[in-house]
C-alpha positions in Angstrom: 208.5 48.3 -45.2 208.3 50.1 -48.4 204.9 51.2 -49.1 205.2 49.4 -52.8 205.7 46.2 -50.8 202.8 46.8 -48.4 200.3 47.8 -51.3 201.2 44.0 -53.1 200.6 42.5 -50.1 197.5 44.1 -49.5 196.4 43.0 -53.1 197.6 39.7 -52.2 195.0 39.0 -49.6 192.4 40.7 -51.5 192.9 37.5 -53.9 193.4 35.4 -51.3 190.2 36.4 -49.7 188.0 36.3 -53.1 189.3 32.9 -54.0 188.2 31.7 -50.5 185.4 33.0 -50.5 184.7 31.5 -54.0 185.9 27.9 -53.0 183.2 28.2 -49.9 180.6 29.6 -52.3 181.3 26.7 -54.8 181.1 24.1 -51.9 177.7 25.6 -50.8 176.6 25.5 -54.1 177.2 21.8 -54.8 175.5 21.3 -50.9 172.9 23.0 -51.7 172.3 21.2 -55.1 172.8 17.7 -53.7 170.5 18.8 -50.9 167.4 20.4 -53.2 168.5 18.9 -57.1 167.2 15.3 -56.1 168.2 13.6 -59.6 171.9 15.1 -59.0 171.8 13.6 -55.2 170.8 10.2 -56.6 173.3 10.2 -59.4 176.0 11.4 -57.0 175.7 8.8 -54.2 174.7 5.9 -56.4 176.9 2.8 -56.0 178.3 0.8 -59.0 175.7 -2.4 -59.4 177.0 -5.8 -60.3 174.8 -5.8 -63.4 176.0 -3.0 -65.0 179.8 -4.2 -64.1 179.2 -6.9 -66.1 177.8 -5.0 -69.3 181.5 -5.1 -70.6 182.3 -8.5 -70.2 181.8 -10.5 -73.4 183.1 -13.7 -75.2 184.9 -16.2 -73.7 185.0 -14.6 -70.2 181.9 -14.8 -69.7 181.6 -18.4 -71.2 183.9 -19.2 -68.2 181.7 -17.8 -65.6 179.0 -19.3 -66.9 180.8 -22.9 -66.8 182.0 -22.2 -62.8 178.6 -20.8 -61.9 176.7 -24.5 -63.5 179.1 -26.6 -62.0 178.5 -24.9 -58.3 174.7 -25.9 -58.8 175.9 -29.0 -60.2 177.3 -29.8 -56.5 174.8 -28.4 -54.7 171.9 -29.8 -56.5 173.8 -33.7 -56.2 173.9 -33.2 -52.6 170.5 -32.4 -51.8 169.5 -35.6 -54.0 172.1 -37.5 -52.2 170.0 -36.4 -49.3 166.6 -37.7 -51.1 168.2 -41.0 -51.8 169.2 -41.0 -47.8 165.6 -40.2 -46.4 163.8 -42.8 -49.1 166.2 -45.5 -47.5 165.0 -44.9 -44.0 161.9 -45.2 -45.2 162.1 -48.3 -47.1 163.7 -49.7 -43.5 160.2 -48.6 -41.6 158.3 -49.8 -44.4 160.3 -52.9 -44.3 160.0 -52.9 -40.2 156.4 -52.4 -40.2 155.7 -55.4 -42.7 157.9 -57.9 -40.5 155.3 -57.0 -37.5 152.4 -57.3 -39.8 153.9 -61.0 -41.1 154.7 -62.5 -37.7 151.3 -61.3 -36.6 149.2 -63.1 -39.4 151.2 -66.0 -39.1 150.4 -65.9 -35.3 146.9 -65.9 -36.2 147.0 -69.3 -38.1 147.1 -66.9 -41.8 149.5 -66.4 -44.4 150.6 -63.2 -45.5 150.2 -61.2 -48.6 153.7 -60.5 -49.7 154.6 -56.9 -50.0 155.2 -57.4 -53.7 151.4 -57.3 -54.1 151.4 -53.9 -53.8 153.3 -53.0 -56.8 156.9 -51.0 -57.0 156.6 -47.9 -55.0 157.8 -45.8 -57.7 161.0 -46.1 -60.4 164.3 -47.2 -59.4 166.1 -44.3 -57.9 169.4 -45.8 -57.4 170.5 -43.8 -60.2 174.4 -42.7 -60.6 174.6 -38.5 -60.3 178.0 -38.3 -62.0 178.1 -36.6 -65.2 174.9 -35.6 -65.3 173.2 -32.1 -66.6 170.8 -30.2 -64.0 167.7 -31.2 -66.2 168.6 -34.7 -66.2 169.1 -34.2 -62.2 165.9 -32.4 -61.9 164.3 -35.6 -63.5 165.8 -37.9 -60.9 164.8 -36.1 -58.1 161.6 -35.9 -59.7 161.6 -39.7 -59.6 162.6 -39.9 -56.1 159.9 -38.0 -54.7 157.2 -40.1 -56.8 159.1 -43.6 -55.2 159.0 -41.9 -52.0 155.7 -41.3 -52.1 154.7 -44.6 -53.0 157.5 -46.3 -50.2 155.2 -44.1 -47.3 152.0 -45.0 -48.9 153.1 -49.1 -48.6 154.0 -48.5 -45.5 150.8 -47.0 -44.1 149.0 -49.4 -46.0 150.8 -52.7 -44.2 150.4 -50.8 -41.0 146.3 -50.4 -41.5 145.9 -53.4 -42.8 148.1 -55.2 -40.0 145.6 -52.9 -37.4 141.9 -53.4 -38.6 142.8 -57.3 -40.1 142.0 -56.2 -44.1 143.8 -57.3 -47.3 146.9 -55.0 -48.5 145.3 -54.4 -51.4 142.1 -53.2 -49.9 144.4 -51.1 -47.1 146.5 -49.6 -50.2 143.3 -48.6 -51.8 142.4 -46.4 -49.1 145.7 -44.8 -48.4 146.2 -42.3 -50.8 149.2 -40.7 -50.9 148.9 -37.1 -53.4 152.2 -36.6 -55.6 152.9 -33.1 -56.0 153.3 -31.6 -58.8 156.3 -29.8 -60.2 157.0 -27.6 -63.3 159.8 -29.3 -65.9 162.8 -27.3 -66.4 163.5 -25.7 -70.1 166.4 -27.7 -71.1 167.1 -25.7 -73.8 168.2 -23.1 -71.5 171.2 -25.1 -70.7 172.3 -25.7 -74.0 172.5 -22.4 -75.1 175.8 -20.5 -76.0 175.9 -17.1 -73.7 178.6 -15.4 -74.3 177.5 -11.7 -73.1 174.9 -10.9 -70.0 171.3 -10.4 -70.9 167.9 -12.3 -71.3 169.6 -15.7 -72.3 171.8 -15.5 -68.7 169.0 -14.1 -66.8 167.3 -17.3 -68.6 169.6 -19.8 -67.1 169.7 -18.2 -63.6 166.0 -18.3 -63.5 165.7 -21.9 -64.4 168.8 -22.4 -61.6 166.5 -20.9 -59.1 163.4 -22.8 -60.4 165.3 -26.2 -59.6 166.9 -25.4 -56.1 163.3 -24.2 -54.9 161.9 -27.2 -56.4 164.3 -29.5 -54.8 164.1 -28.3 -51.4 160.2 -28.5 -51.8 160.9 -32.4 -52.3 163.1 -32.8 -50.0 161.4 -31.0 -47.1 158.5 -33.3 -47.9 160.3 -36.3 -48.0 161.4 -35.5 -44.4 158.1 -35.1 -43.1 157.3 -37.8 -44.4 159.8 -39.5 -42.9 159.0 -37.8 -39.7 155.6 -39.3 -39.4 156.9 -42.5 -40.2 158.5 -42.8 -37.6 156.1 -42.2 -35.2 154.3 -45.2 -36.4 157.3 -47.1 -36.2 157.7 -45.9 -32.4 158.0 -49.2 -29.5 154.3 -49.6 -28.7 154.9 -48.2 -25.3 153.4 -45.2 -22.9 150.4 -44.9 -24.6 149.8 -43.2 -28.0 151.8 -41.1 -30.1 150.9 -37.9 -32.1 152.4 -37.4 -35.7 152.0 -33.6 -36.4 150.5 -32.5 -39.6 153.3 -29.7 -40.4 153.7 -26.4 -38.3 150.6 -27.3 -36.2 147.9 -24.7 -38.2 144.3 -25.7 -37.2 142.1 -25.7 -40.4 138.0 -25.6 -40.1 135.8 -27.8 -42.1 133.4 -26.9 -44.8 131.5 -29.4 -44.9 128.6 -27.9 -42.9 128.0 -30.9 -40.5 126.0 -29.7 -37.6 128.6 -31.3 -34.4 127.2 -31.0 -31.3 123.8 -32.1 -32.2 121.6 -34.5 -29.7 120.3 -36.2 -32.3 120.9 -39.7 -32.9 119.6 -43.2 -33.0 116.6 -44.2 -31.0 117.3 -46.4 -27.9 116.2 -49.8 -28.6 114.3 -52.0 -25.4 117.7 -53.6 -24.6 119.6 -50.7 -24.3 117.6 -48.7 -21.4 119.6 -48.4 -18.6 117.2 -47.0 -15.4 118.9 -44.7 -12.9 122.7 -43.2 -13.0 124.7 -40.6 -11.5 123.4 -37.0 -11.3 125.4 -33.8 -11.7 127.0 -31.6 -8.6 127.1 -29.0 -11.1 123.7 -27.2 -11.1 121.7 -26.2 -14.2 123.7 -22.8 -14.3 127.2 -24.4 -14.8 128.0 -22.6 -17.6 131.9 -22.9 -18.7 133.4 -20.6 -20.9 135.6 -22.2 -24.7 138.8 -22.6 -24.2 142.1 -24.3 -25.1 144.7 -22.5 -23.8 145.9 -22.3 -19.4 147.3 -19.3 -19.2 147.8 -16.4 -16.1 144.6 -15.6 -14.8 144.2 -12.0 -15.8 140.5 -10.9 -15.8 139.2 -14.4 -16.0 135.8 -14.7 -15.6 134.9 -18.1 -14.9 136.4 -21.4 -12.9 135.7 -23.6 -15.5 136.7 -24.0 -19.3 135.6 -26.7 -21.7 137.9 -27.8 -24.3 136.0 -26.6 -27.9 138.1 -27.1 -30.8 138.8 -31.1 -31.9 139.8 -33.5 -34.9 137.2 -36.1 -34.4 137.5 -39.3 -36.8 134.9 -42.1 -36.7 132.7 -44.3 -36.5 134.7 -47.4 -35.8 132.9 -50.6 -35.8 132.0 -52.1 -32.6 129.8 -54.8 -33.2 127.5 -55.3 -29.7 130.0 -53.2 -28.1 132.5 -56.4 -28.6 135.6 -53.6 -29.5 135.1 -51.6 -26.4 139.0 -52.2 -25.8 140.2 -53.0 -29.3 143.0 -50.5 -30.4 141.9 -48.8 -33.4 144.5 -46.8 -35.3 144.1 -43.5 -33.6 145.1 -45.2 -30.4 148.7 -46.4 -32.2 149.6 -42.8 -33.8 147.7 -39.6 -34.3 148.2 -39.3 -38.5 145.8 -36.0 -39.4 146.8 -36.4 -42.6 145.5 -40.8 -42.9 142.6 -42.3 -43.9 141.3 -45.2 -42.0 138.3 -47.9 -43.0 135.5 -46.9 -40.5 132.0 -48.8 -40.0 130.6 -50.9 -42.6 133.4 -50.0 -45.1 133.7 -46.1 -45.1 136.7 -44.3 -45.6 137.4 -41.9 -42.4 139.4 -38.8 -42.0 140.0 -36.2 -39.4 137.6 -33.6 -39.5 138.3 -30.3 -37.6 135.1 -28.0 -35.8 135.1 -25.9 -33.1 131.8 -26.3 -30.4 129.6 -23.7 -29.1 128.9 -26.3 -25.9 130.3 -28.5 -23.4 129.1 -31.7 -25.2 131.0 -32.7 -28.0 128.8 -35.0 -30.1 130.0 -36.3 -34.1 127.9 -34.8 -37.1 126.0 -38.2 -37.3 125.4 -40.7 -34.7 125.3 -44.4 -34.9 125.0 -47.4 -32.5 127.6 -49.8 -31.6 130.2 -47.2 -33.0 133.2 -45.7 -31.6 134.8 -42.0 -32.2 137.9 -40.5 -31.7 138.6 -36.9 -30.5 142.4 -34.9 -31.0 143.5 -31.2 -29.6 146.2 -29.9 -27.9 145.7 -28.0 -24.6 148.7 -24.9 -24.5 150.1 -24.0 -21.0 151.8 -21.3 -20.3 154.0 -23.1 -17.5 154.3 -26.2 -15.9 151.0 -27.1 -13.8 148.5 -29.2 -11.9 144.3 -28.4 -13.1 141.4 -30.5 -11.9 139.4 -31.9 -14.9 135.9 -33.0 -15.4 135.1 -35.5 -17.6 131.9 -36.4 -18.8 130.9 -38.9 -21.8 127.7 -41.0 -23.0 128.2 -43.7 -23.6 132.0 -45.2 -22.6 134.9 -43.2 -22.8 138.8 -43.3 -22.5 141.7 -40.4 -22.5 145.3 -39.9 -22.8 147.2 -36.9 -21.9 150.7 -36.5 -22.9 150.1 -39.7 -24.3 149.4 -41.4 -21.0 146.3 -43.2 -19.9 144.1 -40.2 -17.3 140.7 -41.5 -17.6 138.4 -44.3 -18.3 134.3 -44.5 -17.5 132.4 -47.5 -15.9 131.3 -49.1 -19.4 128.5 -49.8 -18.4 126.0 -47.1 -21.1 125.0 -44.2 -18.9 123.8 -40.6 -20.6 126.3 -37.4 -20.1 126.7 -35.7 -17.3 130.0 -32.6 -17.7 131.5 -34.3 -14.4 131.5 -38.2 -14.7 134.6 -38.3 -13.5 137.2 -35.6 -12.0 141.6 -36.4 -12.2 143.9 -33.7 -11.4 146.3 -33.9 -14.3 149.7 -32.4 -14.8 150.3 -30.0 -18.0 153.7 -29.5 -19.2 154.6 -25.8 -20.7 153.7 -25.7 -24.2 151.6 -28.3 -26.1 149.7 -30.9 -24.2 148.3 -33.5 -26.8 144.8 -35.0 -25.6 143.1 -38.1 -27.1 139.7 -39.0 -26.4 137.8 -42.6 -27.6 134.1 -42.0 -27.1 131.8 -45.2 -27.4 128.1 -45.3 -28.6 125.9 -48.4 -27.0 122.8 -46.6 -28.3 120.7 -43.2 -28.7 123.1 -40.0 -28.1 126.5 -40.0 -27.8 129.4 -37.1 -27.1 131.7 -36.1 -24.2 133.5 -33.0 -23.0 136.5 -32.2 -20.9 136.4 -29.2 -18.6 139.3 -27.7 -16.7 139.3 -25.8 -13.7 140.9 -22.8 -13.5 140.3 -21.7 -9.8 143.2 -22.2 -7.2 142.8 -24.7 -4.8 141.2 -27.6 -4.0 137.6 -28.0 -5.8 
């Protein structure tokens, strides 16, 4: 090869090398900035958002969009009142179901009774045509629905307490209340406005949008619980009681102060001494530990667990202990959220407390009264537990909803093992109702498990 030729292709890789070795440098270099140069990095790797997309659309485009995008949330916001107008229907039929029972029972009982127009309309008339209507004007209507809704539940739980404790529906409507909640309106004027390029006025109208779908399914899900815990009144009056959950089950302490558990209460009047009784097998150093929950026994230091956080509701007349087996409304459905007439015309509620001893004994005692006691006992698997319980004076309980215990009823003072069954607990939840009687002086029960294996 001629040396001319050798020497151009020697010069020839000397290029070729430099511009590869330039290429590599350059790639380095933009490594190495990317890598260290963190404004270049983000810049570099950034995706494209939606928002800024839309920056160039303007005019009638974007008058289009907006049109498509209200006539979705028409639909969707129609359907979920459709579903409103559905759930206050099935109430109306309980409500309806439950004043039928309370009709043929008065007229049983030689009285007339009140028609359910003396309560009043529930609410305004929400059989209201959706077609061609804007979102405010849809907002409104649901609005409406929820305030008849609340007022359908309320008649219903009135004619169902005054149908149970033999008062006037106007007196039993008085003590229901039933709160509306509230809502914020909707800017209407949002709607109305001509948007024709993105900014505040569409971010406007999207935040309204989102304003009325969280509203709505605030209503709604209330409306179903509602309807939820009407129809566990409306339940066949068989197999004992049944419980009406307040809403994800949360347990919420009292602050009114009340000092439960106290010994205090009434003297004992000549009539109501009862000599003698049964003595406890337990010993003066039986000493349980709280509890509410059977789980594996892991480090367990005790046999024995009393039950220490209730609802207790009373007192309940009981006239020279003459309602010892009267059904009070507790006994027909567990409602957290009602309020029932107690003794000598008080309004009741469930109260929540948690004990620091076996004895559970309401805030203030009174004689010829009657209580109630709710919990739920957790287990951890299916399972069979001795349990001890102890009450002064009478005292009955349902597990599961089904009848377990019920003292002599004759008045005797508490002892923590009256009285032992050996129940069956299902895994999970185990509702427990206790109705505690007062004949005179103390009062207060307790329910002790026993967590040992075997026989006792």
């Amino acid at each position: 090869m001629p040396e001319r030729a050798i020497q151009k292709k020697a010069k020839a890789a000397e290029w070729g090398l430099f511009w590869w070795s330039l290429a590599v440098g350059l790639h380095l270099a933009v490594v190495a900035a990317l890598v260290y140069f963190t404004p270049l990095r983000e810049w570099f790797f950034a995706e494209a958002k939606p928002e800024d997309m839309t920056k160039t659309l303007q005019g009638d485009k974007v008058r289009r969009i907006v049109a498509s995008m209200l006539e979705v949330h028409t639909r969707r916001l129609c359907k979920k009142i459709g579903e409103q107008k559905a759930v206050l229907a099935d109430l109306e039929g309980y409500r309806d179901q439950r004043y039928e029972r309370y009709a043929k029972e008065a007229a049983k009982a030689g009285t007339a009774p009140e028609p359910l127009a003396s309560l009043g309309p529930a609410g305004p008339d929400a059989n209201v045509a959706l077609d061609g209507k804007t979102i405010p004007e849809l907002y409104d209507i649901a609005r409406n629905i929820e305030q008849t809704t609340c007022g359908t539940y309320r008649q219903l739980r009135a004619v169902e307490l005054a149908r149970l404790q033999g008062i006037p529906l106007k007196e039993a409507s008085d003590v229901t209340q039933i709160a509306l909640p509230e809502h914020p309106p909707l800017r209407a004027a949002v709607f109305e406005q001509d948007i024709d390029r993105p900014g505040e006025r569409l971010q406007a109208l999207k935040d309204e949008l989102t304003k009325a779908h969280s509203e709505i399914n605030s209503m709604l899900s209330a409306a179903l619980r509602m309807r939820d815990m009407a129809e566990g009144l409306v339940g066949a009056d068989v197999g004992g009681i049944r419980v009406v959950s307040s809403g994800g089950g949360a347990l919420y302490t009292g602050g009114d102060g009340g000092q439960w558990g106290s010994s205090v209460g009434p003297p004992l009047l000549a009539h109501e001494f009862f000599p003698g009784g049964q003595e406890s097998k337990l010993g003066p150093d039986f000493r349980p530990l709280p509890a509410r929950k059977l789980m594996a026994r892991e480090g367990t230091k005790t046999d024995w667990a009393y039950i220490d956080t209730w609802y207790i509701i009373g007192p309940f007349p009981n006239p020279d202990r003459a309602h010892l087996d009267k059904k009070f409304p507790p006994e027909s459905a567990v409602d957290l959220d009602a309020t029932y007439l107690g003794k000598d015309g008080r309004p009741l509620r469930w109260q929540f407390k948690q004990f620091n001893q076996m004895m559970i004994a309401p805030p203030v005692t009174d004689r010829y009264a009657i209580w109630y006691g709710y919990t739920e006992v957790y287990a951890d698997r299916p399972q069979e537990r001795w349990v001890a319980f102890g009450s002064d004076d009478y005292s009955k309980a349902w597990l599961n909803g089904e009848l377990v215990w019920a003292s002599g009823k004759t008045p005797h003072r508490w002892i923590p093992d009256r009285g032992f069954r050996k129940l069956k607990f299902r895994q999970g939840v185990n509702p427990l109702l206790v109705k505690l009687e007062n004949a005179g002086g103390t009062t207060g029960y307790s329910v002790i498990i026993y967590l040992g294996e075997g026989s006792l």
